[in-house]
N, C-alpha and C positions, 0 to 999 in steps of 0.2 A: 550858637547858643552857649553861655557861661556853664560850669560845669554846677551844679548846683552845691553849694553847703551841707557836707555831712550832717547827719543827724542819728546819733549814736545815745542810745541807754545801758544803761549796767545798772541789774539789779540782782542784789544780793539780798537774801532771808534771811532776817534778824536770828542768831543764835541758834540756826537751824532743829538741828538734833534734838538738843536741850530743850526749844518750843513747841515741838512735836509732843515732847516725854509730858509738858506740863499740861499742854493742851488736852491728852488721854486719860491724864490723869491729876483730878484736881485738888488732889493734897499734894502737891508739889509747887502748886502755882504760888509763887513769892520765895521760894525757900532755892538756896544756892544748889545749883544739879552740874552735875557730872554726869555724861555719858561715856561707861567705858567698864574697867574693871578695877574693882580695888583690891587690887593682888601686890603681891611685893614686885610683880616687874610689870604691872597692870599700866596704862596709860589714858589718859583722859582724851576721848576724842572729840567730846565738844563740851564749851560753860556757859551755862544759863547768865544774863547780865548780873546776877545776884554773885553766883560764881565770883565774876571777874571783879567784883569791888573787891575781891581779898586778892585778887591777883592771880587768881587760876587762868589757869589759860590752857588750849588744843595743845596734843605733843607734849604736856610737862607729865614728870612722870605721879603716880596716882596717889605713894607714898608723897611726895611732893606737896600735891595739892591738899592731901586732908588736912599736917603739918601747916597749911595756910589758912585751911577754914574746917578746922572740927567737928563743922555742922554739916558738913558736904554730904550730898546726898547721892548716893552712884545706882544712876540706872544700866541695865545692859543694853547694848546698842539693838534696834531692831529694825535692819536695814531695808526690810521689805516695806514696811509704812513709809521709811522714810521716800523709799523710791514712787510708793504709790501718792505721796501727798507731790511729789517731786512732776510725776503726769499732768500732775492737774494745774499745775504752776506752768508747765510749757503750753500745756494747751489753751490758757489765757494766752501765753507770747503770741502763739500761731493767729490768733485771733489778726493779730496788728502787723503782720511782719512774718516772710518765709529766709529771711534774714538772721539766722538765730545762732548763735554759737555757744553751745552749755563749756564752762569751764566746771562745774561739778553739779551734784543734784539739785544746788539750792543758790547757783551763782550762774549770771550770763552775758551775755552781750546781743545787743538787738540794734541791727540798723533798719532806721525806720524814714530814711530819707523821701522815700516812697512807698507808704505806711498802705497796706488796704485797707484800713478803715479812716478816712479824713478825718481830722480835729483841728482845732487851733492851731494848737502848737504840737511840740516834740513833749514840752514841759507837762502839757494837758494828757497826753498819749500814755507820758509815765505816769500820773495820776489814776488817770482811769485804771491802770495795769495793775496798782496798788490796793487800788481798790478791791477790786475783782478779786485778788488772791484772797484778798481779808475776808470777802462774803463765803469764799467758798471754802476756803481751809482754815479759818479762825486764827491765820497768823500773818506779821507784819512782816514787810520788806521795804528795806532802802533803796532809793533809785537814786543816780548820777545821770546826766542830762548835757551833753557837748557834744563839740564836732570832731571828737576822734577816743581811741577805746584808751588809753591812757587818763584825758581828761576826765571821762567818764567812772572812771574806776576811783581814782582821786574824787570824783564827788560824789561818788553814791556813801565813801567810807566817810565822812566830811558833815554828816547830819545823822549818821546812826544814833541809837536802832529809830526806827520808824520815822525815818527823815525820805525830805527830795530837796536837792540842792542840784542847780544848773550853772553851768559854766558857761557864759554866752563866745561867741565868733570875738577874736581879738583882746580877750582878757585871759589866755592860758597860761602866756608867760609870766605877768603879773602875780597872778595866781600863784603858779610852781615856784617862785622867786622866795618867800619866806619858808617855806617849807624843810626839811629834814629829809636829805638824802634816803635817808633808812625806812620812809613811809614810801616811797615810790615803787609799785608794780615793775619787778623785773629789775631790780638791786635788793639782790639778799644780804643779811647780815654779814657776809663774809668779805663783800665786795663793797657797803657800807662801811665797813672797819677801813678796808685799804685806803678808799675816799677818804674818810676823815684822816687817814695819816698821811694826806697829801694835802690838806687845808679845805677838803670840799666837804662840806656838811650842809649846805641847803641849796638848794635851786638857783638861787644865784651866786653859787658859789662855782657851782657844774657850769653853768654858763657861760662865767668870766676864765673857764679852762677853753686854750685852745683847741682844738680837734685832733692836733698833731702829739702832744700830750696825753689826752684822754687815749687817742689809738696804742700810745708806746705804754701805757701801763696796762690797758683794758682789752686789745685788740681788734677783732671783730665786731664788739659790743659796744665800742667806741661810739658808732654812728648816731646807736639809740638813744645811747646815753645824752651825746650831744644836741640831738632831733628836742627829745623831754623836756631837758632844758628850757626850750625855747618856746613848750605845747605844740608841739610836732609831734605828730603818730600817722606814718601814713600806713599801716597797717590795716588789709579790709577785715570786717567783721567773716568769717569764716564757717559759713552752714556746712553740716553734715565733714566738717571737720576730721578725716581720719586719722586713727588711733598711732600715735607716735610710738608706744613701747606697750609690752606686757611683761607683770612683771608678780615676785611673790617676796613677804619679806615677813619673820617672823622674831619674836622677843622671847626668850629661852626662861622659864618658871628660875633656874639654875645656868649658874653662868656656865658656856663649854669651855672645857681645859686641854683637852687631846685630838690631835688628829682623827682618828675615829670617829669621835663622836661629831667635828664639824663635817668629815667627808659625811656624816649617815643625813644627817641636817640635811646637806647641799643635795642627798640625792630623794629626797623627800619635796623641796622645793622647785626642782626641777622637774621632776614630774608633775606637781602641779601647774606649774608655766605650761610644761607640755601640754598637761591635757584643754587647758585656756587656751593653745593657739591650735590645736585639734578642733575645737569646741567652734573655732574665728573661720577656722580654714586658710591659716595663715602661719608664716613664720618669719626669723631674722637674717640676720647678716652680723650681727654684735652682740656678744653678751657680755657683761658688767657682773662683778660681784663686790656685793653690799655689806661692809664690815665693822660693827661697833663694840667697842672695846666695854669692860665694864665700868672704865673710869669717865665717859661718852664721849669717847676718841673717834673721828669713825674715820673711813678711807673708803676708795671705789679703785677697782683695777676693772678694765675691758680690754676685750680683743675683739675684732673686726675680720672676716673670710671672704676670699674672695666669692664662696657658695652658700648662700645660706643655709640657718641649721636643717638636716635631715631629720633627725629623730630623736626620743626623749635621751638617749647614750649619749649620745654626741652632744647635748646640750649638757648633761652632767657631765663630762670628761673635760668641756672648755671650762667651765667654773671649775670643777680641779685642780686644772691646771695654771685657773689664775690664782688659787690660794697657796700654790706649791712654795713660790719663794718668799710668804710671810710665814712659813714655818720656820724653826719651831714657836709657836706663839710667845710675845712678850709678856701679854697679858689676857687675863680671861675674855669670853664672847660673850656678849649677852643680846647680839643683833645679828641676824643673817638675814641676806637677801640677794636672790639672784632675777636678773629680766634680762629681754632680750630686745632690742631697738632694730632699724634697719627694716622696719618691716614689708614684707614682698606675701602676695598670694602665689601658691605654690604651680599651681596652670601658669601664671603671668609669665614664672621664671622660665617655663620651656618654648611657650610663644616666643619670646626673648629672644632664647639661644638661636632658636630657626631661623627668625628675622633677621642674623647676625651673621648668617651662614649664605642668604642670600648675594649675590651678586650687583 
């Protein structure tokens, strides 16, 4: 028997945060919103579509945003609705699919190739999903509708806000083919720069690169890159997906200028990691320290052990020691952040060793 044809959804919540803030509260509805704070190193964590006609956008910073719409309105973020309105959006998924892979509270992936509840289509499945969110939480979402999570991701973004667009079996590449490098899941802006300084700026541009090229500039990331190209994703949708890193990172009121003050940072941030992977019952093998300059330079130093971290000491002592040879600083801080990747449950690791010792 043929293997059957993927059937993959993505669906992403229009404006997430921002639609929350308006839907709570209704003298905001139409007016450009900011969630975040409006402080001098305050940042904007999400914009209402009103927002983005001036060009606000997530991550810019808050000074920033007002500078572009003077009428910006900043709410504080208030993470417990947004997770509880976040429930109710998975438990429609569950309804249709134990297939389910959350990439954040208000974005996912669902394969529905063998959907428990029958419908039509995949196309009908995502409808119904739309719906349902709208009856019960008074806010829209866009759905993408194909045979792999790539395509899908590209079409849910493709008809926002409050769209559904499908990409059927045999039109992906055609599809990806006019496109812009820099809109493609899984090519960031940094790796979108190097493209275009190599002549690749749209889908069919990634295409007509050989594989042996893509690999000597790209390396590893070569294949996917090459796969996309083509609407190639064999990647499965991933339920119950475990946690890749833990991690803490914070934006300084005043920028730091001396050692002191970013070792006192680092050991404030590290304890809170601690007590997060305390909290998990879990820990790393690698920790990374996150570093942005005031002029928003940034850089990342990791080290890697052969045993993962022991305890909150030991996890401040290795970020120490990875900030030791950017001293003395060139220039001010105004971003710290340290995690820890590699993650192992800490039973697992002595199971392990025993297992290792057998014969």
């Amino acid at each position: 028997m043929p293997t059957p044809i993927r059937r993959i959804i993505h669906i992403d919540m229009d404006a997430f945060y921002a639609s929350v803030e308006q839907r709570d509260n209704p003298a905001l509805k139409g007016r450009p919103v900011a969630v975040g704070h409006c402080q001098e190193r305050g940042v904007v964590a999400a914009a209402s579509y009103e927002a983005r006609k001036f060009g606000v956008r997530s991550a810019m910073p808050s000074l920033i945003a007002r500078r572009k719409c003077p009428e910006l309105v900043f709410v504080s973020p208030r993470f417990d609705a947004y997770r509880a309105v976040s429930a109710q959006i998975h438990a429609v998924f569950s309804r249709y699919t134990s297939l389910i892979q959350p990439l954040s509270l208000d974005e996912a992936y669902l394969d529905i190739t063998h959907p428990l509840l029958r419908r039509a289509s995949a196309t009908a499945i995502a409808e119904e999903i739309r719906t349902s969110i709208f009856e019960q939480t008074g806010l829209t979402a866009s759905a993408g509708v194909s045979y792999n999570k790539f395509l899908a991701k590209l079409a849910s973004d493709h008809r926002k806000p409050n769209g559904l667009f499908v990409i059927p079996p045999g039109m992906g590449e055609a599809f990806v083919a006019p496109l812009p490098v820099g809109t493609f899941h899984g090519i960031g802006p940094a790796t979108a720069r190097r493209m275009n300084s190599l002549g690749i700026h749209t889908g069919a541009d990634l295409r007509a690169c050989p594989l042996d090229i893509l690999k000597h500039h790209f390396g590893k990331a070569a294949t996917f890159y090459y796969g996309i190209a083509r609407g190639v994703d064999n990647r499965p949708v991933e339920a119950n997906r475990p946690r890749k890193s833990l991690g803490k990172e914070t934006t300084f009121l005043q920028d730091l200028h001396t050692e002191s003050e970013l070792v006192q940072a680092m050991a404030m941030l590290a304890s809170q990691v601690w007590t997060a992977c305390q909290k998990r019952e879990i820990t790393g093998r690698t920790v990374t320290l996150k570093l942005r300059h005031s002029d928003f330079t940034q850089l990342t130093r990791s080290q890697s052990f052969p045993q993962p971290v022991q305890n909150e000491a030991a996890l401040q002592q290795a970020a120490v020691r990875l900030l030791a040879p950017l001293l003395p600083l060139s220039k001010p801080v105004r971003l710290l952040g340290v995690s820890l990747t590699g993650l192992v449950v800490p039973g697992q690791i002595e199971a392990d060793r025993q297992l290792s010792l057998l014969p």
